[in-house]
Wavefront OBJ file of the C-alpha trace (Angstrom):
o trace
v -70.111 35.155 13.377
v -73.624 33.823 12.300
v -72.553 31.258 8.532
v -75.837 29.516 6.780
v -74.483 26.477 5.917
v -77.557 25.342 4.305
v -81.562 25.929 4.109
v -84.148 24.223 2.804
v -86.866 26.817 0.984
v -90.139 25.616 3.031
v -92.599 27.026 0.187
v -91.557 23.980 -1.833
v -91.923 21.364 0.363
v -95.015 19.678 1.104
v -94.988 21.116 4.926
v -98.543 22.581 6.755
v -96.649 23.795 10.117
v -99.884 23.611 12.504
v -98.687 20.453 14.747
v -95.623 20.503 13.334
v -91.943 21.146 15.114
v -88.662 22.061 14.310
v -86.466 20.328 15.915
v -82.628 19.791 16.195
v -81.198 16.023 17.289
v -77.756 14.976 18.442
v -77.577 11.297 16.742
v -74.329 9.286 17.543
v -73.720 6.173 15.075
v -71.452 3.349 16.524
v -69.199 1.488 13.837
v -71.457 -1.103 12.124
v -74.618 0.856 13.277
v -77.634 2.483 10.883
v -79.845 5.393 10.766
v -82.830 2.803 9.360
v -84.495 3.473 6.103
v -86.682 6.633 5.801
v -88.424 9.377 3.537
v -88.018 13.052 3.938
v -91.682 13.198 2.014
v -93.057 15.712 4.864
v -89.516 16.242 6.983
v -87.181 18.193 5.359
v -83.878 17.971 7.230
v -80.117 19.509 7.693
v -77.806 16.922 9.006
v -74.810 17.674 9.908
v -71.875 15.794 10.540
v -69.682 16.670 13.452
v -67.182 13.959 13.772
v -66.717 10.916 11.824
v -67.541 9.510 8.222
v -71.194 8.011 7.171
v -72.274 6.441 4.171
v -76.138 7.478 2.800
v -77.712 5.051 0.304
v -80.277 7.049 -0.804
v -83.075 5.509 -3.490
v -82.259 8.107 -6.440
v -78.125 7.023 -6.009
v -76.260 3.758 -7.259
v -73.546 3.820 -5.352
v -73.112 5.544 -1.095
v -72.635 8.728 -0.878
v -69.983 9.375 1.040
v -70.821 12.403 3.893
v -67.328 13.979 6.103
v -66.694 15.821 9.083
v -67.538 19.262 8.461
v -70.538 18.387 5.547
v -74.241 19.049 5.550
v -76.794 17.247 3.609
v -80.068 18.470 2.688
v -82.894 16.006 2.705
v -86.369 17.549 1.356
v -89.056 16.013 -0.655
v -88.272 13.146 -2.698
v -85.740 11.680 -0.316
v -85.764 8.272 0.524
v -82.122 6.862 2.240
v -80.612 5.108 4.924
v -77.137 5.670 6.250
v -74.194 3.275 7.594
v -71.272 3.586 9.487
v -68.653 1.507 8.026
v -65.981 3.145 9.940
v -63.813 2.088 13.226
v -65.417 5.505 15.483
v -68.715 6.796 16.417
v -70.260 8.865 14.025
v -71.665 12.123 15.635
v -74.876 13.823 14.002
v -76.925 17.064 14.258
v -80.102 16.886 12.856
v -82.565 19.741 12.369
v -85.428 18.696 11.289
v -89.494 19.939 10.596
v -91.405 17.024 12.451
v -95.182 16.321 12.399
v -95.719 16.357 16.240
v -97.964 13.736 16.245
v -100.275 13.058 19.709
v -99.108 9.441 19.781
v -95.810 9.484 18.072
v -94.135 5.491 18.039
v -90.736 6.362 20.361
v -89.044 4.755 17.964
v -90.091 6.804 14.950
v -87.081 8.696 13.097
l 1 2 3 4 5 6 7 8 9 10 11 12 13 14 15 16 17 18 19 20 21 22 23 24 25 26 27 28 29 30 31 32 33 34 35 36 37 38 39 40 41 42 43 44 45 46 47 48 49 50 51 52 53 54 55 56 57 58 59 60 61 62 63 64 65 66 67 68 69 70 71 72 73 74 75 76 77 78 79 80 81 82 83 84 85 86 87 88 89 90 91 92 93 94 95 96 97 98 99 100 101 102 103 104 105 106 107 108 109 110
């Protein structure tokens, strides 16, 4: 069984694909740790959360945002967040993403 969970429509982002990829990330979050403040300005992203509860505190949003087992958010243009687990477990991600390959990319670069 093939299910779209979710899609971002990439002729309304700002994406030019030449040295770009597509990529898809396992990120696990230990209690207390962070995904660090970014912007999904040129990476629009699925993330989706396998085990585990995160909090997003996105720039457009008061209060967290509160993202379960089983959920997928959709970052695109205009997204600026960082997420926290405030939970007891590890918090287990998958993120697709499109990523500007850059030639020099920092290894620590989101």
């Amino acid at each position: 069984m093939d299910t779209v969970l979710a899609s971002v429509d990439l002729s309304k982002e700002k994406v030019n694909l030449q040295d770009h990829l597509l990529r898809t990330r396992k990120l696990v979050i230990q209690p207390g740790g962070i995904v660090p403040w970014h912007s999904h300005e040129d990476r629009p992203a699925l993330i989706s959360v396998i085990s585990g509860t995160i909090e997003e505190y996105a720039s457009n949003c008061s209060v967290p945002i509160v993202h379960k087992a089983g959920e997928v958010s959709v970052e695109k243009s205009g997204v600026q967040h960082w997420w926290k687990n405030t939970g007891k477990t590890p918090v287990v991600l998958l993120s697709s993403d499109v990523f500007h390959d850059m030639p020099k990319a920092d290894a620590h670069m989101m």
